[in-house]
N, CA and C atoms as a LAMMPS dump frame, in Angstrom:
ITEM: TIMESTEP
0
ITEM: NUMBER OF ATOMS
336
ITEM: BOX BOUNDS ff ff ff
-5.0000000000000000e+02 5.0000000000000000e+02
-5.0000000000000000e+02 5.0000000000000000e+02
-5.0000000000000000e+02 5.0000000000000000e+02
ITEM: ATOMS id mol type element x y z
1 1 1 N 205.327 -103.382 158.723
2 1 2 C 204.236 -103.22 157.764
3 1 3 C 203.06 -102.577 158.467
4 2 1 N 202.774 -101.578 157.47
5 2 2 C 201.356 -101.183 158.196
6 2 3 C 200.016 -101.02 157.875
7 3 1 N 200.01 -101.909 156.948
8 3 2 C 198.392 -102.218 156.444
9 3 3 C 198.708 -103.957 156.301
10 4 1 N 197.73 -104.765 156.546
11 4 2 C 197.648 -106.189 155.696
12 4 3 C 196.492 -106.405 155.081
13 5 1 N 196.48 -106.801 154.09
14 5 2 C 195.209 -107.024 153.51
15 5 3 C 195.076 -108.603 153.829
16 6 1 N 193.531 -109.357 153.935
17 6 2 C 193.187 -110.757 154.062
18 6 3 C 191.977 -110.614 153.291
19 7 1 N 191.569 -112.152 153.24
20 7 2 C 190.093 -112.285 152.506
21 7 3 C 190.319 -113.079 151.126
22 8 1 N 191.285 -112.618 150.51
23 8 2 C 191.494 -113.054 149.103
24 8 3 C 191.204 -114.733 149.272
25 9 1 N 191.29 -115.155 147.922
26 9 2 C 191.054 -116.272 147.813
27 9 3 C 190.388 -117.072 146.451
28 10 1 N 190.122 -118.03 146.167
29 10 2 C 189.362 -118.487 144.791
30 10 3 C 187.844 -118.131 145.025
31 11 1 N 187.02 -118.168 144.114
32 11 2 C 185.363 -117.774 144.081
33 11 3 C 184.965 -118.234 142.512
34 12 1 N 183.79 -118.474 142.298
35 12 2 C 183.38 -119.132 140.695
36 12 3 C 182.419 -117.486 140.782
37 13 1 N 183.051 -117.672 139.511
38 13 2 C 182.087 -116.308 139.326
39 13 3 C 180.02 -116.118 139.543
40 14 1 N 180.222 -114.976 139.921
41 14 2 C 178.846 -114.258 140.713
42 14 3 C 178.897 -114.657 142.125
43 15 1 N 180.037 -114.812 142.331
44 15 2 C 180.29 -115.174 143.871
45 15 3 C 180.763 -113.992 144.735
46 16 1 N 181.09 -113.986 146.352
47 16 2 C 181.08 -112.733 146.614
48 16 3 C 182.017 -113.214 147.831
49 17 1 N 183.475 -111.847 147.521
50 17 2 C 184.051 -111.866 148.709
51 17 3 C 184.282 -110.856 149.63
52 18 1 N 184.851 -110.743 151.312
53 18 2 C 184.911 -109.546 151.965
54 18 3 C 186.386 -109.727 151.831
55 19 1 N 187.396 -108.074 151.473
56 19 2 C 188.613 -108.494 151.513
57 19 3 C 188.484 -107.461 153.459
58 20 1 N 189.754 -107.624 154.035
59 20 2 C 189.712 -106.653 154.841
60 20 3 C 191.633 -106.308 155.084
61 21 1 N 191.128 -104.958 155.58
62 21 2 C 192.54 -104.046 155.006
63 21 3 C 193.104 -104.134 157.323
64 22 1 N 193.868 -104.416 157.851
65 22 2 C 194.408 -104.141 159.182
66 22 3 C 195.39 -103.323 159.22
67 23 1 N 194.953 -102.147 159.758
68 23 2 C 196.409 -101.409 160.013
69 23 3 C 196.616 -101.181 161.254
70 24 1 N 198.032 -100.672 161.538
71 24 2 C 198.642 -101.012 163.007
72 24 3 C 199.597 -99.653 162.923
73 25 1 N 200.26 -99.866 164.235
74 25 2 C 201.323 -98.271 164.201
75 25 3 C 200.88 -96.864 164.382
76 26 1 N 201.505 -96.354 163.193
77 26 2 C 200.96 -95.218 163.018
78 26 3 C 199.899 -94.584 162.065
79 27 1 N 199.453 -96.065 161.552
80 27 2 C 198.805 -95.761 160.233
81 27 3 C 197.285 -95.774 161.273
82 28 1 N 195.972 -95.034 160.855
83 28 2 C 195.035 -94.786 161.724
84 28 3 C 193.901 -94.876 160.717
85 29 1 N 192.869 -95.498 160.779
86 29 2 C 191.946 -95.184 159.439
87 29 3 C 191.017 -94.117 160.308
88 30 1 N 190.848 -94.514 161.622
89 30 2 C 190.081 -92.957 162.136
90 30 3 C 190.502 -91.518 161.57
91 31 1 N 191.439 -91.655 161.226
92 31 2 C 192.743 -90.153 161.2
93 31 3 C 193.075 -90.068 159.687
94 32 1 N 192.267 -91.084 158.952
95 32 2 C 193.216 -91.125 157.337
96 32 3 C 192.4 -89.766 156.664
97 33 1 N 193.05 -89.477 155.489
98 33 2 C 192.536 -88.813 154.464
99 33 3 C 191.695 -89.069 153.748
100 34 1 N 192.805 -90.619 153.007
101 34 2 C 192.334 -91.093 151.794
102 34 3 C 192.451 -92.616 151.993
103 35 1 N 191.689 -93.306 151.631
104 35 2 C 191.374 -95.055 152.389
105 35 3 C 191.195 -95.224 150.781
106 36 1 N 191.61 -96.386 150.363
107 36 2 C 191.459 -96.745 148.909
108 36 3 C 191.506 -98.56 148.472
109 37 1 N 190.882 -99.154 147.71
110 37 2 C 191.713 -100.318 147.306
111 37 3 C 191.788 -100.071 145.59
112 38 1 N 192.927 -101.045 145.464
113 38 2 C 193.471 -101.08 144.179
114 38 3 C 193.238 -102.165 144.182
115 39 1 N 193.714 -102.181 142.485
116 39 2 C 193.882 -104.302 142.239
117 39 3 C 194.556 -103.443 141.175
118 40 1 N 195.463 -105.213 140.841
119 40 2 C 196.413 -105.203 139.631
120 40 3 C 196.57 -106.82 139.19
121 41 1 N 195.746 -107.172 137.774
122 41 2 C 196.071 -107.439 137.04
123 41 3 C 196.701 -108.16 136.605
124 42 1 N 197.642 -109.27 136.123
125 42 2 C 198.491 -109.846 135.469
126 42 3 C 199.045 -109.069 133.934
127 43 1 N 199.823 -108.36 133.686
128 43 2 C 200.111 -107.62 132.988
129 43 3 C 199.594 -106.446 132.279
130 44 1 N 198.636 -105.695 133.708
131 44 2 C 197.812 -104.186 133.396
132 44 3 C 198.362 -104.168 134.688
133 45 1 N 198.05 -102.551 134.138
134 45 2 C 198.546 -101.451 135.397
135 45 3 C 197.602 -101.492 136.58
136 46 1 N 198.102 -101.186 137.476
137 46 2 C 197.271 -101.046 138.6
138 46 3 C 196.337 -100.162 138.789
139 47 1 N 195.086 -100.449 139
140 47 2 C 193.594 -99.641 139.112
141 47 3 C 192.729 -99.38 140.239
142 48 1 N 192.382 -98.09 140.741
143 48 2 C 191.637 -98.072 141.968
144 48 3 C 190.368 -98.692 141.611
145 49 1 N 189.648 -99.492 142.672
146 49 2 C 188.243 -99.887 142.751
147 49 3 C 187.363 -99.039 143.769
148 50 1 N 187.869 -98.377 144.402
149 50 2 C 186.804 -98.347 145.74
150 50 3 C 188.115 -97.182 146.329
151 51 1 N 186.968 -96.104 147.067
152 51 2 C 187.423 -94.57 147.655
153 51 3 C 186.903 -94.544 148.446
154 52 1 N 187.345 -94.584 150.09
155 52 2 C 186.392 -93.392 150.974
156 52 3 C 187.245 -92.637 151.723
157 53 1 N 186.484 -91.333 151.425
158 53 2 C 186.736 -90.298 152.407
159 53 3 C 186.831 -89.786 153.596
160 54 1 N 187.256 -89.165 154.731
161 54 2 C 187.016 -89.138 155.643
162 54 3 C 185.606 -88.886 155.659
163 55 1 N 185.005 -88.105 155.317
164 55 2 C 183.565 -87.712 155.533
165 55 3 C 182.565 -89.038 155.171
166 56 1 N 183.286 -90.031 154.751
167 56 2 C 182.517 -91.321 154.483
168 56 3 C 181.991 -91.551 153.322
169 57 1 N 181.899 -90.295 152.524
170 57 2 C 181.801 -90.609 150.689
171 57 3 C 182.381 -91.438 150.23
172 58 1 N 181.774 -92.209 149.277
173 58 2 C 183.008 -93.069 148.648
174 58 3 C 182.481 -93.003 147.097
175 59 1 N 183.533 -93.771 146.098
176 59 2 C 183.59 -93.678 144.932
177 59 3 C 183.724 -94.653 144.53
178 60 1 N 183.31 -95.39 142.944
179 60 2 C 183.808 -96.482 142.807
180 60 3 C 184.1 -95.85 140.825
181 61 1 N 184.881 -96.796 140.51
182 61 2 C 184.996 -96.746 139.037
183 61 3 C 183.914 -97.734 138.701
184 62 1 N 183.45 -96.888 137.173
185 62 2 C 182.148 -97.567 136.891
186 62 3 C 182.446 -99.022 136.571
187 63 1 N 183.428 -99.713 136.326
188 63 2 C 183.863 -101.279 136.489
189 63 3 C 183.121 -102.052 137.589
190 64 1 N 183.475 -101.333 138.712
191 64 2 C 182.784 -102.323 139.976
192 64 3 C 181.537 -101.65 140.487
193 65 1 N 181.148 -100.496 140.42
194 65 2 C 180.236 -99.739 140.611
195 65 3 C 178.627 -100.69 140.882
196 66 1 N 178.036 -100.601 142.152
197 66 2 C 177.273 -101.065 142.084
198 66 3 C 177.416 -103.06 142.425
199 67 1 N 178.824 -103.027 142.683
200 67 2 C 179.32 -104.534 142.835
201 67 3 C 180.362 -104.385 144.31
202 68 1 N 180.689 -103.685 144.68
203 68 2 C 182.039 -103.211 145.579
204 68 3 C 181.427 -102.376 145.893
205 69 1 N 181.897 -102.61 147.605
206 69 2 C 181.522 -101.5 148.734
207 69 3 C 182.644 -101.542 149.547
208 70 1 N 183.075 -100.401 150.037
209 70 2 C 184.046 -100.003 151.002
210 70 3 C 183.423 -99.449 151.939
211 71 1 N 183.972 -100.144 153.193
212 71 2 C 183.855 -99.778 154.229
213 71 3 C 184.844 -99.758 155.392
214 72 1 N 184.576 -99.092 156.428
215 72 2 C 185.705 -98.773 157.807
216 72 3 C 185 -99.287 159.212
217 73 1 N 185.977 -99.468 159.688
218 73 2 C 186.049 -99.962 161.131
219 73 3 C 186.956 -99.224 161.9
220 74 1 N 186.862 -98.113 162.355
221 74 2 C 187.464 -97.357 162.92
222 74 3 C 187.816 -97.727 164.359
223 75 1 N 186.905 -98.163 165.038
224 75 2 C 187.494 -98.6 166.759
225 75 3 C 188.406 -99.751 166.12
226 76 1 N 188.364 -100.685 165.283
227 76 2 C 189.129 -101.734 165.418
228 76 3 C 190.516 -101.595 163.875
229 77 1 N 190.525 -100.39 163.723
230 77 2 C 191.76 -99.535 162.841
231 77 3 C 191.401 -100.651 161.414
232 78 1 N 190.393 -100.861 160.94
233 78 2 C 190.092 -102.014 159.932
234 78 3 C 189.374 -101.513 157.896
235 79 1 N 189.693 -101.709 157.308
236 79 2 C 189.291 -101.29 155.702
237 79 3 C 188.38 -102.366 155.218
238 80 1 N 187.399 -102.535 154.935
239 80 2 C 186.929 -103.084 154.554
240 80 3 C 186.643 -103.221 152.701
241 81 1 N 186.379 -104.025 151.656
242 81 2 C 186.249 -104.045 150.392
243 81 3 C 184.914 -105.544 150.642
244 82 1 N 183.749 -104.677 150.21
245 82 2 C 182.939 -106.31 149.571
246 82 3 C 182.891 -106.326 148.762
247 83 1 N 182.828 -107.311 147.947
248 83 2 C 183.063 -108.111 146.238
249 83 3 C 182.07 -108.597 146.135
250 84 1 N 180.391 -108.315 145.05
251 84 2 C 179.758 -109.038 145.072
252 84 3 C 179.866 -109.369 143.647
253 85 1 N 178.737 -110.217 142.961
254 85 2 C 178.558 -110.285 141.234
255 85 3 C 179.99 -110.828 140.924
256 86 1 N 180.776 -111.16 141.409
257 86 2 C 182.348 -111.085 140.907
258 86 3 C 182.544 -112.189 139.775
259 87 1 N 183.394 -111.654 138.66
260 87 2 C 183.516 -111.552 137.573
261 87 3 C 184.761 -112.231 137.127
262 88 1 N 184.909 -113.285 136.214
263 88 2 C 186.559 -113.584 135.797
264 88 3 C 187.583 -112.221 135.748
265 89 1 N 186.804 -111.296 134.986
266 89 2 C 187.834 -110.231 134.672
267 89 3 C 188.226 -109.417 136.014
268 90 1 N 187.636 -109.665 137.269
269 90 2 C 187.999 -108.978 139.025
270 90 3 C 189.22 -109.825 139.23
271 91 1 N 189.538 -111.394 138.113
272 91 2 C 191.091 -111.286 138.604
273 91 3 C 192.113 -110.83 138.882
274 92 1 N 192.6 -110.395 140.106
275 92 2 C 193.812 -109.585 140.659
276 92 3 C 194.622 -110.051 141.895
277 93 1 N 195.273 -108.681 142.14
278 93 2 C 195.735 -109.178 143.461
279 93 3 C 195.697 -107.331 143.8
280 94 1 N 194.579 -107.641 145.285
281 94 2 C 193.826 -105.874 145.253
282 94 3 C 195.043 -105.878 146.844
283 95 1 N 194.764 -104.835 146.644
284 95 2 C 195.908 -103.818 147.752
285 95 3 C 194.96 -102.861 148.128
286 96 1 N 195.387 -102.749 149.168
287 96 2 C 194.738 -101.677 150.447
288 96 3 C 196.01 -100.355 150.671
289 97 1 N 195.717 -99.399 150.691
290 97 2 C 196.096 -98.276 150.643
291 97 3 C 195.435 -96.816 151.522
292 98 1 N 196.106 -97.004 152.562
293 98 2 C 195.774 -96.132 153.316
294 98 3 C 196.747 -94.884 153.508
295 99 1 N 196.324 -93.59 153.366
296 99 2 C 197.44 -92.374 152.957
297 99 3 C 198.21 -92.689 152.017
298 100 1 N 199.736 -93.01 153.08
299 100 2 C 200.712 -93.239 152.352
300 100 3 C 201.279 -94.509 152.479
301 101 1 N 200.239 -95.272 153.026
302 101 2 C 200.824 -96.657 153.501
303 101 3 C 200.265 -97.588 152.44
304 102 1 N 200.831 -98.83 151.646
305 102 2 C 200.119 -99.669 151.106
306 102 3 C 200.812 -101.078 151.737
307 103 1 N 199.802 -102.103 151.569
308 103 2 C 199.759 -103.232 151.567
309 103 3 C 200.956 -104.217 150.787
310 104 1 N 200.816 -105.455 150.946
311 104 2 C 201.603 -106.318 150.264
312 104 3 C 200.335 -107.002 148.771
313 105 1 N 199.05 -106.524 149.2
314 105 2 C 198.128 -107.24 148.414
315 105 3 C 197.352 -108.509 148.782
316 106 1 N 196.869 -109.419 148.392
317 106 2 C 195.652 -110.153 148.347
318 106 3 C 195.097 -110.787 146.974
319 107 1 N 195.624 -111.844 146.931
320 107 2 C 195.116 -112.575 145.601
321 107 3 C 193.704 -112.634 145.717
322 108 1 N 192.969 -112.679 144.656
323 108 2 C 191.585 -112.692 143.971
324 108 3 C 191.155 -113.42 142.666
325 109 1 N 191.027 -114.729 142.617
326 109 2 C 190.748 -115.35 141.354
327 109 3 C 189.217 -115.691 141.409
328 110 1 N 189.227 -115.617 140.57
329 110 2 C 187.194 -115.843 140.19
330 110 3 C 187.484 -116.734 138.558
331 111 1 N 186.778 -118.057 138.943
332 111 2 C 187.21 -118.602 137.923
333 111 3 C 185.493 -118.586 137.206
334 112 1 N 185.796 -118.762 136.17
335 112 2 C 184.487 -119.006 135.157
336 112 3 C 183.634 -120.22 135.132
């Protein structure tokens, strides 16, 4: 495996979590393209939250916008996702996605 995601966990909503993405091998976030997290849902499709670029731009869908920050750790090959304001509906299980490598995921419940 060459990403793991950690961090997940329960939170009451407006609570705030750090997920973090580890990759190993050959997977490099110094060297990536495209660094991303997803989440998915209990019976919806899977949705990006959070983009950065090599150049360090990032993107968010206006869902988390302003709530979620992505960030990198490049000496220590690391993805970062913060969760703030978090919301019943941020229930998922978010995945880290680096290039072409993804994760196993990371549960995320935010109860009401």
């Amino acid at each position: 495996v060459e990403v793991v995601e950690s961090g997940g966990g329960l939170v009451q909503a407006g609570g705030s979590l750090t997920l973090a993405c580890a990759a190993s091998g050959r997977t490099s976030i110094a060297s990536a393209y495209a660094m991303r997290w997803f989440r998915q849902a209990p019976g919806k499709e899977r949705e990006w939250v959070a983009q950065m670029l090599p150049s360090g731009s990032t993107y968010y869908p206006d869902s988390v916008k302003g709530r979620f920050t992505i960030s990198r750790d490049n000496a220590n090959n690391r993805l970062f996702l913060q969760m703030n304001s978090l919301q019943p509906e941020d229930t998922a299980v978010y995945y880290c996605n680096v290039d072409a490598d993804w994760g196993l995921g990371t549960q995320v419940t935010v109860s009401s």
